[in-house]
C-alpha positions in Angstrom: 55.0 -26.3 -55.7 57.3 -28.4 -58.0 56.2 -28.9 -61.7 55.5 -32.5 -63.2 57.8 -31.7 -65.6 60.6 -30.3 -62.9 60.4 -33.4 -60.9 60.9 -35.8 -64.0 63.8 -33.4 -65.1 65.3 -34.0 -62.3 64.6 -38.0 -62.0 65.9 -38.4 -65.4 68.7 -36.4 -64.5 69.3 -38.5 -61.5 68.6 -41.8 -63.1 71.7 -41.0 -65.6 73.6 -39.5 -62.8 73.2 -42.8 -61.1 74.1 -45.2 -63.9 76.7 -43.0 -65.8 78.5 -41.0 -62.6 79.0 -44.3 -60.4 82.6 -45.1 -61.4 85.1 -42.6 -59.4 89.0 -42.6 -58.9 91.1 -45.5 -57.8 92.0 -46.9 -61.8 92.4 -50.9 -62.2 93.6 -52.8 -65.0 89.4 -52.2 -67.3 89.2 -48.2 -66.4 87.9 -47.4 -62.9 86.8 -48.7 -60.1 83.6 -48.0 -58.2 84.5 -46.5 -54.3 81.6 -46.3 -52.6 83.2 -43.6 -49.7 83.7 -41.4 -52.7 80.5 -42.0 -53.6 78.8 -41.2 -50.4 80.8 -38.5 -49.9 79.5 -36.9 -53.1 76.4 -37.9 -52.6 76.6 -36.2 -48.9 77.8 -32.6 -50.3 75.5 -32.5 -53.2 72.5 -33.4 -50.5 74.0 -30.2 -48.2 74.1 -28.1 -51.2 70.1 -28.6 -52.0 69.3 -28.5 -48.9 71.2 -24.9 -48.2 69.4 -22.1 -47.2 66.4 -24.7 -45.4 65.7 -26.0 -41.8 66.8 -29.1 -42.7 68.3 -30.7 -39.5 71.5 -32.6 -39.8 69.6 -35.8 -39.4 67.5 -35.7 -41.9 70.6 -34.6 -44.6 71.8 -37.5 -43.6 69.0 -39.6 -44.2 68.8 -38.7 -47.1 72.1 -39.1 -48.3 72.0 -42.3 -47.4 68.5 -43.1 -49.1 70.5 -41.8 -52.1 74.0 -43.5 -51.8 72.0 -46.8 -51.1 70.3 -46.4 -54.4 73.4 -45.4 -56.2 75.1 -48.6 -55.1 72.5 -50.6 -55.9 72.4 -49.7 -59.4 76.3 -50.1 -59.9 75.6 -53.5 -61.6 72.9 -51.3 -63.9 75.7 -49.1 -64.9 77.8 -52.1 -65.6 75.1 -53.6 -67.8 74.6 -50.2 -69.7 78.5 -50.0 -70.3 78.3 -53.9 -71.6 75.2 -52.9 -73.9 77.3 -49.9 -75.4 80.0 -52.1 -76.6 77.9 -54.4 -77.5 75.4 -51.9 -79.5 79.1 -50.5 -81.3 80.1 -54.4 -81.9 77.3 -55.1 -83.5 76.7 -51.9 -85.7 80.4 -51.9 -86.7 80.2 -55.9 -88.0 81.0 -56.8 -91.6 76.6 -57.7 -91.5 74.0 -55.6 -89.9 72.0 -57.7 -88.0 68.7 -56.2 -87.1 67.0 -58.0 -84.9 70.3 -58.6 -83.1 70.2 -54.7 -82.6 66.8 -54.5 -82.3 67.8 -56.8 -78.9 70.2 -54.5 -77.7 68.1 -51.6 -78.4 65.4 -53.4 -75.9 67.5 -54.5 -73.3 69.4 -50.9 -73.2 65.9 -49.5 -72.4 65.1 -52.4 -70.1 68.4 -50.9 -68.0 67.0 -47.5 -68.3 63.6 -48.1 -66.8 65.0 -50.6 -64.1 67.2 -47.6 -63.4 64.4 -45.1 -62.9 62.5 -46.7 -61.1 65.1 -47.7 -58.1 66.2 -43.9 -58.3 62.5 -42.9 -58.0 61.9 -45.3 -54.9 64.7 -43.0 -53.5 63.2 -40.0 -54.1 60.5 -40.7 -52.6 61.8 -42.8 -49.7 64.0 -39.0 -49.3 60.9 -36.6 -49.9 59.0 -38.2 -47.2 62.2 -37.4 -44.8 61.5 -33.5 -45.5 58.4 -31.1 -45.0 56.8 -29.7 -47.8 59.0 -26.7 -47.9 62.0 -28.2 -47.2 61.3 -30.7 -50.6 60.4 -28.3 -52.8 63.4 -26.4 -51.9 65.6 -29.7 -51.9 64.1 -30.3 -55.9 64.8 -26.8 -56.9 67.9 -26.6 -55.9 69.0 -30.4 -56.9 67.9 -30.1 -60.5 69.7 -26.5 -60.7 72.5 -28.5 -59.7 72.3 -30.8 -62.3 72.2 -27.8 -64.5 75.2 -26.4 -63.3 76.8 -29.6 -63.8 75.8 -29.7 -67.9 73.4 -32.9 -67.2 69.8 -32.3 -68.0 67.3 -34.8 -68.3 
């Protein structure tokens, strides 16, 4: 069975996945631009690769790749926010006066991101474990957060 403390790895791995990983390709004039194909085609092949080796039926993969790309595009505007609380957060440590309860603010607000961030990823983890049996979840968990491993982003 999956650990407590595997299963928040891996949301907290995912939550940062979803709010730091969400801009791909196609530059504009401010960086990059968020294109959601990419996305759901990431999503997709990650989803294949944790659920590898299982009885996972083509149909449920893609259930839960969409579960997953749904949630990712929904918290596109949280990555926004985070990226706006960063320069804001540097602004306001870098300003001729420190104001504290100025960063205090920003402090607050960047963990108000963070939780509203967790918790829509979480909603689609569970919306996705309850597409799988028992076996096929603990398998899709083991392999997802060895995946995240792989890719240098730990929770």
């Amino acid at each position: 069975m999956t650990s407590l403390k595997t299963m928040m790895a891996t949301l907290l791995a995912g939550s940062l996945v979803a709010t730091a990983g969400l801009a791909h390709a196609a530059p504009s004039g401010k960086g990059f631009t968020f294109d959601p194909a990419q996305m759901q085609q990431r999503v997709e092949k990650r989803v294949d690769q944790a659920l590898s080796g299982t009885d996972a039926t083509a149909e449920q993969k893609k259930k839960i790749a969409d579960i997953l790309g749904n949630s990712f595009k929904d918290m596109r505007p949280l990555h926004d926010q985070r990226v706006e609380n960063r320069k804001a957060m540097t602004d306001a440590l870098q300003a001729p006066t420190i104001d504290p309860a100025r960063i205090e603010a920003l402090r607050a607000d960047r963990m108000k991101i963070a939780d509203e961030s967790s918790k829509r990823f979480t909603k689609a983890l569970t919306e996705a474990s309850n597409v799988l049996t028992v076996q096929q979840r603990q398998a899709f968990f083991k392999n997802w957060s060895a995946g995240q491993e792989r890719h240098g982003k730990r929770g």
